[in-house]
TIRO-2110 file (N, C-alpha, C; in Angstrom, 1 decimal):
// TIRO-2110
0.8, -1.2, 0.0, N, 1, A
0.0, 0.0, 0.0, CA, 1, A
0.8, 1.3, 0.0, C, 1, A
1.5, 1.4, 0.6, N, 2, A
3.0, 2.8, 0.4, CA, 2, A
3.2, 2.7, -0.9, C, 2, A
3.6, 1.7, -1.4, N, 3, A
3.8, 2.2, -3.2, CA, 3, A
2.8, 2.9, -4.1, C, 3, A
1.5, 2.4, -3.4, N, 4, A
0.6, 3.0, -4.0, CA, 4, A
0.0, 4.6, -3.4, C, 4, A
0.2, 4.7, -2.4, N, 5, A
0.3, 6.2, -1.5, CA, 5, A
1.4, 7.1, -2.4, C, 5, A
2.6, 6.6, -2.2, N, 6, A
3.6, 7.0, -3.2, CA, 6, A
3.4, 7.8, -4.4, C, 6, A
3.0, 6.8, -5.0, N, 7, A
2.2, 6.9, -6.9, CA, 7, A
1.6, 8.2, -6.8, C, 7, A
0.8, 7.9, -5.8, N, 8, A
-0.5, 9.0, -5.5, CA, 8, A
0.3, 10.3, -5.6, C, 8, A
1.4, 10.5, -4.5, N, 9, A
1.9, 11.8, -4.0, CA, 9, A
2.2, 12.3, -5.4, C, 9, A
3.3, 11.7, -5.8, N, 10, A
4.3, 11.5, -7.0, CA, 10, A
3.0, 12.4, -8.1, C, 10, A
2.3, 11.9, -8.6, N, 11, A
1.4, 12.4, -9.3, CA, 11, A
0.6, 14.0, -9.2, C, 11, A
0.4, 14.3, -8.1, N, 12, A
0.0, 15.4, -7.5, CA, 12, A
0.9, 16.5, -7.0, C, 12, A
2.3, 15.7, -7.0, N, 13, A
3.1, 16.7, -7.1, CA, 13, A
4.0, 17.4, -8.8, C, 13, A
3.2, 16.0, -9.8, N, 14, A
3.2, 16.6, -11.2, CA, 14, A
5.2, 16.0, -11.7, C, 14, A
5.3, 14.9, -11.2, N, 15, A
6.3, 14.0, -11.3, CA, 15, A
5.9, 13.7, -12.7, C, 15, A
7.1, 12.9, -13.5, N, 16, A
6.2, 12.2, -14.4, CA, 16, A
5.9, 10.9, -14.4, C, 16, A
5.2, 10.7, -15.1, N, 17, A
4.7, 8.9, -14.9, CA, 17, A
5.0, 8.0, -15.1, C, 17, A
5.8, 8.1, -16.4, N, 18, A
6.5, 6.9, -16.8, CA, 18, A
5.6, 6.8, -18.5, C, 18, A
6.2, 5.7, -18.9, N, 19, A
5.2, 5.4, -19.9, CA, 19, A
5.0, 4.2, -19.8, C, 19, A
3.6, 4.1, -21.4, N, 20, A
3.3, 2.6, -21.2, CA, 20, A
3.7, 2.1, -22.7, C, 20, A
3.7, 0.6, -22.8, N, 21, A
3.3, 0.1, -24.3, CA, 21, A
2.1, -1.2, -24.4, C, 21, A
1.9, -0.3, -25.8, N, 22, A
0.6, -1.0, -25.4, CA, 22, A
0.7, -2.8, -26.8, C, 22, A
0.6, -2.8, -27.1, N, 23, A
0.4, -3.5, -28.2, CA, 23, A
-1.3, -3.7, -28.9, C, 23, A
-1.3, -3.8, -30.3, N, 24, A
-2.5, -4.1, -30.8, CA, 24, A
-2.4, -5.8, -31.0, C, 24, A
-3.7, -6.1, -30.5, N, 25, A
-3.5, -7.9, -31.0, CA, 25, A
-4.9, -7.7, -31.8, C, 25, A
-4.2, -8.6, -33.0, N, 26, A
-5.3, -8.8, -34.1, CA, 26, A
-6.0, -10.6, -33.4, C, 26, A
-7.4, -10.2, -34.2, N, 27, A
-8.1, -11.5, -33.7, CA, 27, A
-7.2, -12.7, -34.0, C, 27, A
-6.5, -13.5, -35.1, N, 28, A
-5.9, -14.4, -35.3, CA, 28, A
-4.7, -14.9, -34.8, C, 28, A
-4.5, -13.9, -33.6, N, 29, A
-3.1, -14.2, -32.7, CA, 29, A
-3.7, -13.7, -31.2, C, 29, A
-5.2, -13.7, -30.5, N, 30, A
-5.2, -13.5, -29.4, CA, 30, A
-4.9, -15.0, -28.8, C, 30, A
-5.0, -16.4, -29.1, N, 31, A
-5.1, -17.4, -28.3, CA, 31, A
-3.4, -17.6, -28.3, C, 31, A
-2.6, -16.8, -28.8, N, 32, A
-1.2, -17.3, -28.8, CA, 32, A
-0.5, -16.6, -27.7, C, 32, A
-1.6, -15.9, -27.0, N, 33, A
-1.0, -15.3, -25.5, CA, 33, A
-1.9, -15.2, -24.2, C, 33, A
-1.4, -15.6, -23.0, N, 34, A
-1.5, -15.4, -21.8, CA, 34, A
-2.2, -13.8, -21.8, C, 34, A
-3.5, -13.3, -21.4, N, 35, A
-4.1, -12.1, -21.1, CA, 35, A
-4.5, -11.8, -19.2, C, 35, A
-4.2, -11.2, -18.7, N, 36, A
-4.7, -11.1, -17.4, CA, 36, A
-5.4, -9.6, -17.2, C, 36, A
-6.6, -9.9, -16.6, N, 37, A
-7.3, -8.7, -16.0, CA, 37, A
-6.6, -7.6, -14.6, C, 37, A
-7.3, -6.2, -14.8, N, 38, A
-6.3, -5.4, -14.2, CA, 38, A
-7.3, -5.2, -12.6, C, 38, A
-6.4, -6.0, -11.6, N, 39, A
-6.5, -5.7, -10.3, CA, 39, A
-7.3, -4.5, -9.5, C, 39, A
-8.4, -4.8, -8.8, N, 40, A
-9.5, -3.4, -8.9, CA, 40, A
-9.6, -3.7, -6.9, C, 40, A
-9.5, -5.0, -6.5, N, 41, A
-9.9, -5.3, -5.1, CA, 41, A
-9.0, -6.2, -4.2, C, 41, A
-7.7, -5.3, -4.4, N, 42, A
-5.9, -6.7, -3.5, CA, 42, A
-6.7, -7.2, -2.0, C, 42, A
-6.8, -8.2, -2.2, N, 43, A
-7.0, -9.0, -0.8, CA, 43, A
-5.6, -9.8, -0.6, C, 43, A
-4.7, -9.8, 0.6, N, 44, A
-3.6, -10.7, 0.6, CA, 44, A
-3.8, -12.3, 1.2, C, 44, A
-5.5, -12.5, 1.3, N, 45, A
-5.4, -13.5, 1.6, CA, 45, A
-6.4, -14.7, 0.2, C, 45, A
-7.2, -13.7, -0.2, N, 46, A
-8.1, -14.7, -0.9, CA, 46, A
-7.8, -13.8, -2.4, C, 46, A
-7.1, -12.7, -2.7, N, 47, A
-7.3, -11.7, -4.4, CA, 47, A
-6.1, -11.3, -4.7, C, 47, A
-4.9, -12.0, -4.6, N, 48, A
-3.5, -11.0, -4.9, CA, 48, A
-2.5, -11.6, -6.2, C, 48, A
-3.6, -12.1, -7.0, N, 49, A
-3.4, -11.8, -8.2, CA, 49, A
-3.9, -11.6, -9.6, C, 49, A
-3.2, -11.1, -10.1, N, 50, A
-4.7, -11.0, -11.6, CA, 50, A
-5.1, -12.1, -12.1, C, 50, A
-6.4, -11.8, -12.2, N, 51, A
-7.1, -13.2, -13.1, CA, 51, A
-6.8, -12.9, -14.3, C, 51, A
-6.3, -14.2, -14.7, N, 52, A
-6.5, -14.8, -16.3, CA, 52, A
-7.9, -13.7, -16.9, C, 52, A
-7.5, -13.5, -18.1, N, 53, A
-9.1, -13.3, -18.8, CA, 53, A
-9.7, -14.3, -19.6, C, 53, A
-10.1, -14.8, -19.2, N, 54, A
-11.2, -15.8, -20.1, CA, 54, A
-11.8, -15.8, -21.4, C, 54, A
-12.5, -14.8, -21.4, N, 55, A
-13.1, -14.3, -22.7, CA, 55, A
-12.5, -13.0, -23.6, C, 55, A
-11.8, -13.5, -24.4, N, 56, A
-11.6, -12.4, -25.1, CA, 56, A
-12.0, -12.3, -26.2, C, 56, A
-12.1, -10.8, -26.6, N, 57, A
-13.0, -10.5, -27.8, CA, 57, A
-12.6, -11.0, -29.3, C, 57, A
-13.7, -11.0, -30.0, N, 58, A
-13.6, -11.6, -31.3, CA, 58, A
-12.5, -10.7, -32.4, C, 58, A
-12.7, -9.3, -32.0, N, 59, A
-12.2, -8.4, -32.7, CA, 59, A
-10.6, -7.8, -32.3, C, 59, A
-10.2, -6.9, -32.6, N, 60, A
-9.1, -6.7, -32.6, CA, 60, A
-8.7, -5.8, -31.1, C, 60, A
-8.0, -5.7, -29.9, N, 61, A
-7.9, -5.1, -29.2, CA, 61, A
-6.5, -4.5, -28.7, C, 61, A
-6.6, -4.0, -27.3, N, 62, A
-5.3, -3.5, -27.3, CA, 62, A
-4.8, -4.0, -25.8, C, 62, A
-3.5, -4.8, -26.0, N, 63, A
-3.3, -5.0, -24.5, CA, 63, A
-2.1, -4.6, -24.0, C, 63, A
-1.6, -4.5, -22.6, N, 64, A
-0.6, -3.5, -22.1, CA, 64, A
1.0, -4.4, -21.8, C, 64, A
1.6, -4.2, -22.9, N, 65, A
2.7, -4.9, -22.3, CA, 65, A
3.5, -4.3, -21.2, C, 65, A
3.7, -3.1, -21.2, N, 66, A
4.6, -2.7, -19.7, CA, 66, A
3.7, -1.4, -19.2, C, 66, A
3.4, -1.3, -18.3, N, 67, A
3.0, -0.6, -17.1, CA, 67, A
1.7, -0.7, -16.7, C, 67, A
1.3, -2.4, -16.8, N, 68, A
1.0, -2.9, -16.1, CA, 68, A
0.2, -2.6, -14.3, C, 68, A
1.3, -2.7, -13.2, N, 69, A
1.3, -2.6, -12.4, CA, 69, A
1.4, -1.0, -12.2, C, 69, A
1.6, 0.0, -12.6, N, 70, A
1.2, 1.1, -12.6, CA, 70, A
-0.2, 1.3, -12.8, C, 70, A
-1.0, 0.8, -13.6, N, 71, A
-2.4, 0.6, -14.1, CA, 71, A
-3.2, 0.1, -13.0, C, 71, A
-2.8, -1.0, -12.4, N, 72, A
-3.2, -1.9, -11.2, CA, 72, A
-3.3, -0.7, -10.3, C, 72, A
-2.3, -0.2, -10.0, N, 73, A
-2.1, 0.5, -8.6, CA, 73, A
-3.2, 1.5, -8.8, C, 73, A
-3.3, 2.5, -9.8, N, 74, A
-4.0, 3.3, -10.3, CA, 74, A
-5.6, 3.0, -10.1, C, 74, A
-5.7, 2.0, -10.3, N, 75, A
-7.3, 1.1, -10.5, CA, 75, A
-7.7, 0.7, -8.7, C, 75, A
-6.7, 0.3, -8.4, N, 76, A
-7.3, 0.2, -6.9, CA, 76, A
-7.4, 1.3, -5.9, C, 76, A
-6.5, 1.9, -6.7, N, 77, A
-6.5, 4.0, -5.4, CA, 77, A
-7.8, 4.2, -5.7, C, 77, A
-7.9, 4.5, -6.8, N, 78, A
-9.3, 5.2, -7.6, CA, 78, A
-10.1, 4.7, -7.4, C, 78, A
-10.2, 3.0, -7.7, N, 79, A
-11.7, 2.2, -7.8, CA, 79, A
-11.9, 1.1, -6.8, C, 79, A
-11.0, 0.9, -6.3, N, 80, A
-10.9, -0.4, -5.7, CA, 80, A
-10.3, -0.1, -4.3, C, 80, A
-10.3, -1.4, -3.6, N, 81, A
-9.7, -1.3, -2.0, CA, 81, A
-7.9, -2.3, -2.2, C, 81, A
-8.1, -2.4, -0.3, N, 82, A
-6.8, -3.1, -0.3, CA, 82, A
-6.8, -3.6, 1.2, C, 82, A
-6.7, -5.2, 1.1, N, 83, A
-7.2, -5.6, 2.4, CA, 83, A
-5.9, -6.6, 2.8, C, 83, A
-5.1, -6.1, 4.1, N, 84, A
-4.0, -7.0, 4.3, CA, 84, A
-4.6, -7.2, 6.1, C, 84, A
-3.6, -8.5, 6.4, N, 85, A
-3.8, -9.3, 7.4, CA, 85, A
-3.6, -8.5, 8.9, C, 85, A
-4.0, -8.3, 9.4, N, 86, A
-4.2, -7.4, 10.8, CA, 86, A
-2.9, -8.3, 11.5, C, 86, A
-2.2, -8.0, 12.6, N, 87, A
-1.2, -8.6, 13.5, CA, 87, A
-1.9, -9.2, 14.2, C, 87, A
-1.3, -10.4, 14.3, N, 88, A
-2.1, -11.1, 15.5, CA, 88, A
-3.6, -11.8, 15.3, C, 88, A
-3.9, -11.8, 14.3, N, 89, A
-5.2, -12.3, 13.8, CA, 89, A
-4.6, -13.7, 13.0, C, 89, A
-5.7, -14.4, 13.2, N, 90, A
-5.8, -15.6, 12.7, CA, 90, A
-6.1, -15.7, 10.9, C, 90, A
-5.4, -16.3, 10.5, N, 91, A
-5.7, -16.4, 8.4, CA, 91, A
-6.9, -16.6, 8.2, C, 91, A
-7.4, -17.5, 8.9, N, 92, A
-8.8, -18.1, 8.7, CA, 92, A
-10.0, -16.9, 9.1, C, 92, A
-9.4, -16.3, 9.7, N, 93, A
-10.4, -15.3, 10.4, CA, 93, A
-10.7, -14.3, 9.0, C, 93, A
-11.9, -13.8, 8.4, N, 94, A
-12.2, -12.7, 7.6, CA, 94, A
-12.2, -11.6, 8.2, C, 94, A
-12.4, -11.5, 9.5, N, 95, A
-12.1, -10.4, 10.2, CA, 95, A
-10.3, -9.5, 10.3, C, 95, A
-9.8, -10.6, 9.9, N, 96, A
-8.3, -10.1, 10.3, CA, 96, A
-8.0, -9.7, 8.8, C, 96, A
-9.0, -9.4, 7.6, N, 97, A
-8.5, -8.5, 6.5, CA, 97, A
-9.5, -7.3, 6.6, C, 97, A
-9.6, -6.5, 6.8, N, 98, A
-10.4, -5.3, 7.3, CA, 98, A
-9.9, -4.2, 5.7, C, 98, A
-11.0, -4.3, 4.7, N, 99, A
-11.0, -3.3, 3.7, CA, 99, A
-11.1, -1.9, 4.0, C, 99, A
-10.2, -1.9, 3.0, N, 100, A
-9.1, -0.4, 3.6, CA, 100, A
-9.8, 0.3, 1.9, C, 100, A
-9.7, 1.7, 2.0, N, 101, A
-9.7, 2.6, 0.7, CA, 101, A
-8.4, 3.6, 0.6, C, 101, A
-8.0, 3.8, -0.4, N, 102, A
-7.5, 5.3, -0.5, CA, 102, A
-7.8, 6.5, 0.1, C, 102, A
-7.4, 7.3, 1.1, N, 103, A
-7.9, 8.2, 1.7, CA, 103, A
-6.9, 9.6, 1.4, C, 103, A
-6.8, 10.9, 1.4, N, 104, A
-6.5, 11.8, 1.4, CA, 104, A
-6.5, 12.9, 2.8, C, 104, A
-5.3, 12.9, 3.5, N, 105, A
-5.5, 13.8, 4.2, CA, 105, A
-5.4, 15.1, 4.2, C, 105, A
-6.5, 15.9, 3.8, N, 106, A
-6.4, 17.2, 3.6, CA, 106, A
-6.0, 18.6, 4.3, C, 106, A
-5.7, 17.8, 5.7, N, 107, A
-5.4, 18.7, 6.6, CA, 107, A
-3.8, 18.4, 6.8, C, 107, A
-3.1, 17.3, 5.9, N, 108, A
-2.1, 17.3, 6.3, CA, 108, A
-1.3, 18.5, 6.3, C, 108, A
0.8, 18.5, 6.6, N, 109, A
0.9, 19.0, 6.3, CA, 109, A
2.5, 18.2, 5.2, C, 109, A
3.6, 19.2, 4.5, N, 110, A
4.4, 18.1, 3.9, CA, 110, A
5.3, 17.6, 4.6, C, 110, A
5.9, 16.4, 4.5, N, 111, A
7.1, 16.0, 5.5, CA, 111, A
7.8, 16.3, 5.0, C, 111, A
8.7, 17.0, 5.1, N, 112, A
10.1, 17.3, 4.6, CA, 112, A
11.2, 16.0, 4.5, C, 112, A
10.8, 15.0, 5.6, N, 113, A
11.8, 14.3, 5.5, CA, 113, A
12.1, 12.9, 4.1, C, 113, A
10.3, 12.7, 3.9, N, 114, A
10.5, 11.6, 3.2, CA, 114, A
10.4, 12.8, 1.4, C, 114, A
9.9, 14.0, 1.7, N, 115, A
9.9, 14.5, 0.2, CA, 115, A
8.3, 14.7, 0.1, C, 115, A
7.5, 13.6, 0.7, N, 116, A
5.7, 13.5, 0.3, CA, 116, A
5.0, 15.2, 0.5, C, 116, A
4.5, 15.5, -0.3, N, 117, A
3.7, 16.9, 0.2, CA, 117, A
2.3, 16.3, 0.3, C, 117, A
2.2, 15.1, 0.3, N, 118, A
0.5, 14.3, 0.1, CA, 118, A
0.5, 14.0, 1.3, C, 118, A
-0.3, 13.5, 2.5, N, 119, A
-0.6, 12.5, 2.9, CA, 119, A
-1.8, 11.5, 2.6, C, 119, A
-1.3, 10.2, 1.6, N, 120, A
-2.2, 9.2, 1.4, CA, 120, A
-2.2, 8.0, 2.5, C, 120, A
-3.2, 7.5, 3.0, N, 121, A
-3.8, 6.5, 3.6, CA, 121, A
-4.8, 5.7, 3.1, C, 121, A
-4.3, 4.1, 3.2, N, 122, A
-5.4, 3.1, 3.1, CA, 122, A
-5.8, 2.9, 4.2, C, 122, A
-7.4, 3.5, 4.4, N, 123, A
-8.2, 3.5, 5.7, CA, 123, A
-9.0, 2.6, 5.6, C, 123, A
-9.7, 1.6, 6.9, N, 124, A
-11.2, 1.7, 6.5, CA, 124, A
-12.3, 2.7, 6.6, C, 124, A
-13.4, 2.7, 6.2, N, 125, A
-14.1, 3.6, 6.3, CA, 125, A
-14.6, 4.0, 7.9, C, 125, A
-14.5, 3.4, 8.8, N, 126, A
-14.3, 3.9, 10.2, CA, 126, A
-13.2, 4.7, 10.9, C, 126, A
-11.9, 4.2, 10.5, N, 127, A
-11.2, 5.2, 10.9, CA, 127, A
-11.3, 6.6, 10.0, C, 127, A
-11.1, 6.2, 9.2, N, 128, A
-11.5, 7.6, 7.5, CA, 128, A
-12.3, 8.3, 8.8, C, 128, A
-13.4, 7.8, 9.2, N, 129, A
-14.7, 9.2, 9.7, CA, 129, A
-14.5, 9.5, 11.3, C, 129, A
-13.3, 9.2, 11.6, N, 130, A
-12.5, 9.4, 13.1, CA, 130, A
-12.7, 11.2, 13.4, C, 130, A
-12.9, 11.9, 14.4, N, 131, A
-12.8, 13.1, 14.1, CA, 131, A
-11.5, 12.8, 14.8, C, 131, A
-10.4, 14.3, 14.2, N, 132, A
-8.9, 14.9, 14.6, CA, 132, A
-9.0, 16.2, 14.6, C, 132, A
-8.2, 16.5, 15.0, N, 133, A
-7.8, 18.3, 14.7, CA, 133, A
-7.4, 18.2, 13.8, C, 133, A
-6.1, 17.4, 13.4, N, 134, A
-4.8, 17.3, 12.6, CA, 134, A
-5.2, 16.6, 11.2, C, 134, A
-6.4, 15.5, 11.2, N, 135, A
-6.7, 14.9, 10.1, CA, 135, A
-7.5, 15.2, 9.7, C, 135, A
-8.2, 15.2, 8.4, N, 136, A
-9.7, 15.6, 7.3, CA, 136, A
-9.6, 14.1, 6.2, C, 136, A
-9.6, 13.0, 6.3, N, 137, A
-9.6, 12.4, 5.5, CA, 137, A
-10.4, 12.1, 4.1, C, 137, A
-10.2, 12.1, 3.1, N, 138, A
-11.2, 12.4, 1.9, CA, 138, A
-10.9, 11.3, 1.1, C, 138, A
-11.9, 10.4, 1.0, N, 139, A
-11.9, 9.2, 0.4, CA, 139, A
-11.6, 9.6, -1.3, C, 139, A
-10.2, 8.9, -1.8, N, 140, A
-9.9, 9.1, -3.3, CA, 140, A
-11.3, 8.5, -4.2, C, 140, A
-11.3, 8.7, -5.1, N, 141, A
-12.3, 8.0, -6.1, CA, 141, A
-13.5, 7.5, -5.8, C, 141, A
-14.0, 6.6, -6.1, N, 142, A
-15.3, 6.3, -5.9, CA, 142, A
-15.8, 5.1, -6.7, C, 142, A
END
């Protein structure tokens, strides 16, 4: 989740992004490759990796050979959650993955030490609605 807080800052402070490549596959060469869908809900116990795509289209499309995982990260800030294992909780237990969102603290201020002028947090939506003096947290995306 920091790499993806990261991303966040990184972006908002007007970094650049990187690039991507994308490739076109024509219909008569999609079964000659491995396709995977792009990560929207990381669970580290039951979702932490992309699914295969199954169905691919008849026609001609476009798939992402590198930046990938920038895409992913991107897709779960914005649209998706991020659910990792609480200390001390049991695997078996669903309670010990507690979905977290992207949060924004608006009241932060910048750290000088790590460089972040953002503060991003994967909250759940209980702490997110905590009152602080110090924190305003503002759920990313939706």
């Amino acid at each position: 989740p920091e790499q993806i807080c990261r991303l966040f800052d990184s972006l908002l402070q007007g970094y650049p992004f990187g690039t991507f490549l994308f490739w076109k596959i024509k219909p008569e060469n999609r079964d000659s490759y491995q396709f995977y869908q792009f990560m929207q809900h990381y669970h580290e116990r039951d979702n932490y990796h992309c699914e295969n795509v199954t169905q691919l289209p008849e026609r001609e499309f476009i798939a992402v050979l590198d930046g990938q995982q920038r895409i992913t990260a991107l897709n779960i800030g914005l649209r998706g959650s991020f659910a990792w294992k609480l200390t001390g909780k049991w695997w078996s237990n669903d309670d010990a993955f507690p979905v977290r969102r992207l949060h924004l603290n608006l009241l932060s201020k910048p750290d000088l030490e790590t460089g972040s002028m953002y503060d991003f947090e994967f909250l759940t939506d209980d702490k997110a609605s905590l009152d602080a003096s110090e924190q305003y947290w503002f759920r990313v995306g939706r």
